[in-house]
Every structure is written in C-alpha cells, then in structure tokens.
C-alpha positions, 0 to 999 in steps of 0.5 A: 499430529492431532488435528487439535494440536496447539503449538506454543499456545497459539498455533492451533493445527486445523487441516493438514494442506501438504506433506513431503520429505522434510515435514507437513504444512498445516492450515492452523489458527493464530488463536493470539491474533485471530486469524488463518496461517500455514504452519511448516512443520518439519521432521522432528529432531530425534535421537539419532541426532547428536545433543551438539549436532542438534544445538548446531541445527537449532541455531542455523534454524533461527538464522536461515528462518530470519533470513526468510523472515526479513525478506519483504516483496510482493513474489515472495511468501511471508514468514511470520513466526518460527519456533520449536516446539516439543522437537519439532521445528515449526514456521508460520507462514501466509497462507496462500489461496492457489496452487503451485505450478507443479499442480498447475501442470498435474491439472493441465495433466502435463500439458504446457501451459499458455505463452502468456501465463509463462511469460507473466510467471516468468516476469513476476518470478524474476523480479523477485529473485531480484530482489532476494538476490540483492538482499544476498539470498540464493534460494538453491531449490527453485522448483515448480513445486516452490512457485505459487500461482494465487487466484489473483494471479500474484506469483509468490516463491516459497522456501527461502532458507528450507533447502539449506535446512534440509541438507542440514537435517540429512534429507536430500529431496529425491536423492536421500542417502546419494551424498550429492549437493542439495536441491531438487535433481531435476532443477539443479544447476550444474555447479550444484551437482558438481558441489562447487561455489553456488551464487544467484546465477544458480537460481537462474538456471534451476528458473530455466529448467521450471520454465522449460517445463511450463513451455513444453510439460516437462523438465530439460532431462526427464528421466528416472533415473536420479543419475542420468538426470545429473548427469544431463545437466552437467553434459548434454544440451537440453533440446531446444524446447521449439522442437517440441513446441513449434508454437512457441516464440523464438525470444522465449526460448532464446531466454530459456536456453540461455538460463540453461548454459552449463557455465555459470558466466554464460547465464544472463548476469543477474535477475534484473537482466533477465527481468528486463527480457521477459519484459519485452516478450510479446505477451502470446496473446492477441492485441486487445483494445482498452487498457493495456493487460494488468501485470499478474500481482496488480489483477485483483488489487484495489488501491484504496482511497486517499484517507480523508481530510479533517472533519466527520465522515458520512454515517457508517453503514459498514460492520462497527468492527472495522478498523478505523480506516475501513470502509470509512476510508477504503474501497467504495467509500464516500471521495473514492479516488481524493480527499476534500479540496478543503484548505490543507492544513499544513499548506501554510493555511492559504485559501486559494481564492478563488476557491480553496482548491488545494486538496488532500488528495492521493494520500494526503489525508494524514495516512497512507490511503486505504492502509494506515497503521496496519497491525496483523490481526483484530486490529488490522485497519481496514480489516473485520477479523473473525471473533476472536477467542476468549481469553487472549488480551488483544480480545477486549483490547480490539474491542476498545480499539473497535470503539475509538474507530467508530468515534472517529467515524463519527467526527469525534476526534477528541474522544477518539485519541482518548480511547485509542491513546489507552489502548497504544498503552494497555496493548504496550503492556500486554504484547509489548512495545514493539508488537505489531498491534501496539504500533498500530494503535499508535500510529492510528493514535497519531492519525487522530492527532493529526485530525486534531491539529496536534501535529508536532504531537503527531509526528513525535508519534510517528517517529516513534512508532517509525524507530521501532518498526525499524528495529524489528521490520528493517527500513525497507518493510512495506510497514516501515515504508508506510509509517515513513509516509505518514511522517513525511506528510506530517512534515508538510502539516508542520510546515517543514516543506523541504523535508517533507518532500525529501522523505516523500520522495526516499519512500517512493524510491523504496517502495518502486525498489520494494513493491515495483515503480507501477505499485499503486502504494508507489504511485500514492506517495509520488502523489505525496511528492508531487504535492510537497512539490506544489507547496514549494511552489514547484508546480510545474514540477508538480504537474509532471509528476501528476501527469505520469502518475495518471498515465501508470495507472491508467496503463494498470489500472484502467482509465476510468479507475477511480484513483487514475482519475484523481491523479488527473484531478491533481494535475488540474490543481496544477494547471490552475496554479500555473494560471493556466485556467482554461486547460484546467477548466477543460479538464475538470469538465472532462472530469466531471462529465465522466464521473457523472457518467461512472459513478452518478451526478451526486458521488462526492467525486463527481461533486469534487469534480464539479467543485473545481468546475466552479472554480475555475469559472470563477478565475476566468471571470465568470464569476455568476456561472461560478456562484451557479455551480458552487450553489448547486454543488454545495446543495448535492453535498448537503443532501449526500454528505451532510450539512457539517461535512468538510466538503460541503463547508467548502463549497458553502464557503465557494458561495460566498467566495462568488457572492464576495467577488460579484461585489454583494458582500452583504450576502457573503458575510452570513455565508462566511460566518455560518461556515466557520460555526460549523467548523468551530462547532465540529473541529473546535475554536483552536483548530486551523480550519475554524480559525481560516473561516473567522479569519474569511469573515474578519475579512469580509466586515472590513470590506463592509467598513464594519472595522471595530467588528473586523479588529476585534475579531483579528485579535480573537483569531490571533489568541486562538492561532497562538494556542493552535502553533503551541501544539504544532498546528499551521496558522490560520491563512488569508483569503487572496485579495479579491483584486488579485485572483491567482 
C-alpha cells in the first residue's frame, strides 16, 4: 500500500505502525472528521477464494466488526468504522499512544515486569473481560501482543472479533497450515487445542498464561516446538512461576496457577471473581503517605468541571475554535470544581434565605461537566481539532459551530441557539440524522436552550437526540449515557423531581457497570442524584451521597483536587439545610481556607467558598459578619469576574439580603433593584432569574409600606412568570421570610 493511499474517500493511509500474519495497521487521517485514527488493514481477499466463500466472509466480517464495535469500556479499544475497500477489508480504530506488552517485555529485554505494574495490568484487564463477558464476547486470543499499555497507564485490550476473522481467511497465527483451533499457541487454553466448546473461561487461562510471562518473562510452556507447547497446555503443569521468582507474592501465583487449571470448572468462575482477587492483592509496593495510588485508567484523568450556570462566563483567553464547553467550562476554567450557588432554575425558583445557596454544582449546570454533546471530530466540545481539509461539508459547518460557541462564551444566549440551531439542521442535511456531529450540535443546541429558560424545548431536544443515540450507540454507550444525564437534569429544571432522580440514579448505575463505580463521570452524576435528592427534601440522604462521592474522589483523586473539594461543598449545602449551620460553617471555613491557600484568595471557588461562609454567618445570627463577608466577596468577584457575572449578582444579592435582615431596608432596595437590572439586562425580562430578583425587590417595597409599587410589580412579575411557564421555565421564587431563616 502507498503511503498516500486513500480508503473510501476518507481514510488516508500516513505511516505504517505494524504488520503481521493477518494484514498491517496504519496511522491514517479521518480527512471527513479531521482527526488521527489506525486503520487495520487485513489480507486481501484474492482469487484463491471461492466468489460464495468470499460473500460467506463478507458478511461474518460485518458481524464480528460490530460486535467489536458495540463494545464500550474504558479496557477495551474503540472500533470506529469497517468496511471493504478494493478487496481489502479494513477497520478504523483509536489510535493508542503506547506499547503493547509484548513490547513492554522486548524493552525489559525479557526481563518480568514489576509486581505492581502486574498487578494493575491484571486489575484493569479483568475488568474488562468482565464486561465483554457480560455483553457474551469471548475474545479467544488473549495475548501480550492484544493488551496495550497507554502512557497514561490505561490498559486497553485489542481484537475482539479478529481471531474469529482469522480462522475464517485461513491464517492460524504460528501454526498456518497445522489444522489446529485458532489462537496464539503459546496462550491457548487447553479446550482450544483439543477443538472443543470454548466459553469466557477461555480468556481466562490465555490472561494466566500473559500474566505468567509478566511475572517470570516468559510464557507457561516455551518452546519452539509448536507441538510441545500444545501439548503442555494440555498435559503438563506449568512450574509454579515463585520457583522462578522467588520474590513474587504467594496470592499472585496462587491467581495465576489457578487461571492455569486444565479443566475449565477448575479456573476462577468468571472475570468478576477474578477481579475481585486481584483487587485484594498488596500492590508490591511499599506504603506511602497522602492519597491512596490512582488505579491505572484514572492517572492522567482530568475530571472537568461542573458546566456553568446561566449568564455570560469571564472573557475567553483560550483558542476561538474551541467547542462550546471548552476551556469556557473544562479544566482550569473560572468555578473549577462548582457552578455558581445562583438560585437554580428548575429548583422551584426558591431563594434560600439566607443566601440563595442551592448551587449548580457537580454537573448541574445544563451538561455533564467537561463533556456535553460530544461529536467525534471539529465539533468535539472541549476539542480544537486540527484544520480541517478543504472540501468536506463539516469544514464550513465546524466553522459556524466555532461561531455559535463563542456567542455563547460571550452570554449571547439568543443568538447562540440561532446559529447552533442552523447548524444541528445543515450537518442533518449533509451527514445525516443520526451522524455523530448532527447529534452534538443538537445537544449542545439544547444546552443553549436550557440558558435560555426554554426547558420543555429542552428536553424534547434532548429526548431526541437521546432516541437516536440509542439506536445507533445502544443504551450503555458512554455517549448515550451522557445525553441520559443532561435529560435527567432537565427534568429537575422542568420540575419533574421524581423523575429526574430515578434517570439520574439509572445513569449512575450504568456508568459504575460501564466505566467503574470510582469513574469521575459516575461520580458526576451521583452528584446529580444527590441534588434531586435535595429537591425532594431528602437531604439527609442528599448528605450521604455528598459524603461518599467526596471520600471516592478523594481516594482517586486526591484530597486537594478541585472536584473532591466541591463534593465537600455539596455536603455543606446539605448540612445548612439540615439546619445543622455550625458544622456547615465549619466546613466552608475549612473550605475556604484551603482554597485560599490551593488556588489564591480571588479564585471563584475560593470566592464560592467564602460565599457560603457568609451565609452561614448570616443563619447563626451574625448578620454584620455576614454583610462583612458578602461585600468583600461580591468586590473580588467584580474585580475577577465582572460586574454582570452570575456569581457576582449573587453575592450583590447576599448584600442586601444582610442589609434586609439587619432591618436597613432602605439600602437593601437599590441593591436588590440594580440586581435584577443586571439579570434582565443579560438573561432577559422573562427569564426565572430576573423574575426572582423583581420578585426580591416587590418584596422589599412591601417591607417599606411602599404597597402601590410592591402590587404592581407583582403583577408584572406574574405576566412575565406566564410567558416563562409557557416555554417550560420554573416560576419565579420568593425570598424566605426574614423572620424565619431556614
């Protein structure tokens, strides 16, 4: 193959990465989505195969290369695309950055690897055939050269389906020509050899076998003779790899000899069992102090942020190409770790008084956090992709894509769903209905209408969007999964509490069965869980799950970690509700004392910390300290954020919240009134955050006998709250009683 090769119109074949028995991979450019990809190319189909023999393959190609396809975990490669092209049958993978562990071991020049890098290999790897083993896969060729080791530590296995293809074409890898069972012969499994019924228990002893090789550099029966080493799987028992490395801890070859019986019922029952054991292995490495050790996949992870509320964010200093949750709601964005503690639409429009606390935090800012509608090429979110070529449509449709994300960077909500609305409906032309970037585009057009207060517009987005990602992804597709998390907090903005926490709680099982109970996108939605809870007046519940979602990340991701301190957050939120206000005092101290000290005295989670400080100064009493803290605060933000910022108009609204309670309402009034100005002037008269801050200010002039200005303003309130509810926005809430702090 030509180096300039181009499959399909779109594949074009760059460097050649590897080469065997069956074909070659290639590192190749999706020319249609811009982006890199391997391709697997394997043997052409030549003349020596019969025309019906050919059809027979084709065909077995296109099942075994969905199969592979439909399979979606962190340990197991991704399969993009397959196809045939001029006799050649191809499949688009993604292309891994690392080595396999055949190559792992040639650059240890054989030598066994550590007890820990075995032991996580062996932990991640197990997973994974758990859940292929689940879905009904057996790989049947488990071998070093099928395990990939990534640079983050991620271990991915590679091949589903292949070895079945292989069979099929007439290569037998090692053994052409032999007649014997399929698989590598130094990994097969005893009941391969002898050519009898094979089940997942087969995968297991070919994972004994790599992991016999990790521990003592070499395989169970080396030889060089094909027949010997076939013959010792089937008859002889390997050595008990301690006698060759003394070093090795009796529990791990305990494991490994018993992946190693000869009778299939004799071999732990199932990859869950065997996951389970791995799991209560010492690690092989000396105890350190601090966080516990990061599993493998989770090393080089960045959680994302929760997506920010409503209103414009900071000005972008980040490339304008980015999508339209990048930088503006990723990693080392302004509310790193929360979104503001405005009052949250959907939340029944309730001002907690004192101090509007209810937060967007943990992903409940309209999308999951760092990782909203997720299309697969320029208008991945979160994603600069490289220029893309000329000529394919998505080149001027990323373009306009580009341009609605940065009017939503700059708070221009209307305009924003305009042009992302044109392009969900010109990509639905071009790609189709059901094309990865036609569903991004909706689901990030749905975002924006969220913004807007359109929620029941919203959620038929969503749900829509949601039905076709089902269809072509399946239920369980961490895609699918993260448009069901977007759906379930708009049903929280809809008002539909009950159902928003059953959804929420599905996708958390999901994704713990998907991407592991400790995976940070789990733990956002049981943020999401713990939130419906708190709507339900659960909060005591609420608090729990807070609670273990902050100890999970604290054990993965460290107890200074931006996204284990917003769980704490969240658990603070609780306790105040509970009317436990000392020990959420307590802990927002702590809070914000370690922020100042992690990320400087004005970061907005610092500021956010210190925020609810304020508040709770205010629920003990100590109602000057409060007006102390929310001036001080509501100055940093201004400086930092802007005067317009969501967060800052809360903690402009905490001043007068202070002052109304410390009996000046005269100065609270004009506080109030400039506050819903500024939310009318950015969000719009309609919208549930504007119609709360009149609704603050009609309250205040009552307070004041001014009841002419109070009624009339009530009555603007509830036209407008009529106009809001019409498109599926929450109404407006009331400012708690000043006689009855909660």
């Amino acid at each position: 193959m030509g180096d300039t090769r181009l499959i399909q119109g779109r594949y074009r074949l760059l460097e050649r990465i590897g080469r065997g028995g069956m074909g070659e991979v290639w590192r190749a450019c999706d020319e249609s989505l811009g982006r890199h990809v391997a391709v697997k190319c394997l043997n052409p189909l030549g003349p020596r195969h019969e025309p019906s023999y050919v059809r027979v393959l084709r065909e077995r190609f296109r099942r075994e290369a969905r199969v592979a396809a439909a399979l979606q975990h962190r340990g197991i490669t991704v399969v993009h695309d397959f196809g045939e092209s001029e006799g050649v049958l191809y499949l688009v993978m993604e292309l891994l950055d690392g080595r396999n562990l055949s190559e792992l071991l040639t650059d240890n020049k054989q030598h066994p690897l550590p007890v820990a890098e075995i032991t996580q290999i062996a932990e991640q790897v197990a997973a994974a055939l758990d859940y292929t083993h689940r879905q009904g896969v057996v790989h049947r060729d488990l071998k070093p050269a099928n395990v990939m080791r990534l640079t983050d530590g991620t271990v991915k296995i590679c091949d589903f389906g292949i070895a079945r293809l292989a069979h099929d074409i007439g290569f037998t890898a090692r053994l052409t020509g032999t007649g014997v069972a399929m698989g590598t012969p130094h990994y097969m499994s005893p009941e391969q050899i002898g050519g009898g019924s094979v089940d997942h228990r087969s995968d297991l002893y070919s994972l004994g076998c790599v992991l016999y090789e990790l521990a003592t550099g070499a395989p169970p029966f080396d030889m060089d003779d094909a027949w010997a080493v076939l013959v010792g799987h089937r008859d002889t028992p390997p050595r008990p790899p301690r006698e060759l490395r003394p070093e090795l801890p009796a529990p791990l070859e305990r494991i490994v000899l018993d992946l190693l019986a000869k009778d299939p019922d004799d071999r732990p029952p199932d990859a869950a069992d065997l996951h389970a054991r791995v799991l209560r292995l010492p690690s092989g490495e000396p105890p350190e102090p601090g966080p516990a050790r990061l599993p493998g996949w989770a090393r080089a992870l960045t959680t994302g942020t929760r997506a920010l509320g409503p209103g414009p964010r900071p000005p972008a200093s980040h490339d304008p190409g980015e999508g339209l949750t990048g930088v503006w709601t990723g990693q080392g964005a302004p509310g790193t770790g929360t979104g503001p503690e405005e009052e949250r639409p959907g939340s029944g429009g309730r001002h907690v008084d004192p101090g509007g606390e209810a937060t967007v935090a943990d992903g409940r800012g309209g999308a999951d956090p760092g990782e909203p509608a997720r299309g697969t090429g320029p208008f991945e979110s979160g994603h600069t992709p490289p220029e893309p070529p000329v000529g394919p449509p998505s080149a001027a449709l990323g373009e306009r894509h580009r341009e609605g994300a940065a009017l939503a960077r700059a708070g221009r909500w209307t305009e924003a769903g305009q042009v992302l609305a044109a392009v969900a409906a010109d990509c639905e032309r071009a790609l189709g209905a059901e094309h990865p970037d036609t569903l991004a585009a909706r689901q990030e057009h749905a975002y924006v209408l969220g913004q807007l207060g359109r929620h029941s517009e919203a959620h038929r987005e969503y749900a829509a969007v949601l039905a076709a990602r089902e269809r072509a992804m399946g239920a369980d597709h961490p895609e699918t999964l993260r448009c069901r998390h977007n759906v379930a907090f708009n049903l929280g903005r809809l008002g539909r509490l009950e159902d928003s926490f059953r959804m929420a709680r599905e996708v958390a099982a999901a994704r713990a069965r998907v991407l592991g109970p400790q995976h940070p996108d789990t733990l956002v939605t049981r943020c999401e869980v713990g939130y419906a809870l708190g709507q339900l007046g659960r909060w005591h519940d609420a608090l729990a799950v807070y609670r273990d979602v902050a100890v999970a990340r604290q054990r993965t991701l460290g107890a200074e970690h931006p996204d284990t301190l917003a769980a704490r957050y969240e658990a603070g939120i609780c306790l105040g509700r509970l009317g436990r206000s000392a020990e959420a005092f307590t802990l927002f101290r702590e809070l914000a004392d370690e922020r100042t000290q992690a990320q400087g005295a004005d970061h907005p989670d610092t500021l956010r910390a210190r925020h609810c400080l304020g508040v709770n100064h205010g629920r003990l009493g100590r109602w000057e300290d409060a007006l102390a803290e929310a001036r001080d605060v509501h100055e940093r933000r201004a400086r930092v954020l802007g005067a317009d910022h969501p967060d800052t108009l809360v903690s402009r609204r905490e001043v007068a919240v202070a002052l109304d309670w410390l009996g000046r309402c005269a100065e609270a009034l004009p506080v109030y009134r400039e506050v819903a100005q500024a939310r009318q002037r950015v969000l719009g008269a309609d919208h549930p955050d504007a119609l709360a801050s009149r609704n603050d200010e009609a309250l205040c002039l009552q307070q004041l006998g001014r009841s002419t200005e109070a009624v009339e303003l009530h009555r603007q309130v509830a036209a407008l709250s009529r106009t809001s509810a019409g498109r599926g926005g929450p109404p407006p809430g009331r400012r708690a009683d000043r006689g009855t702090p909660n």
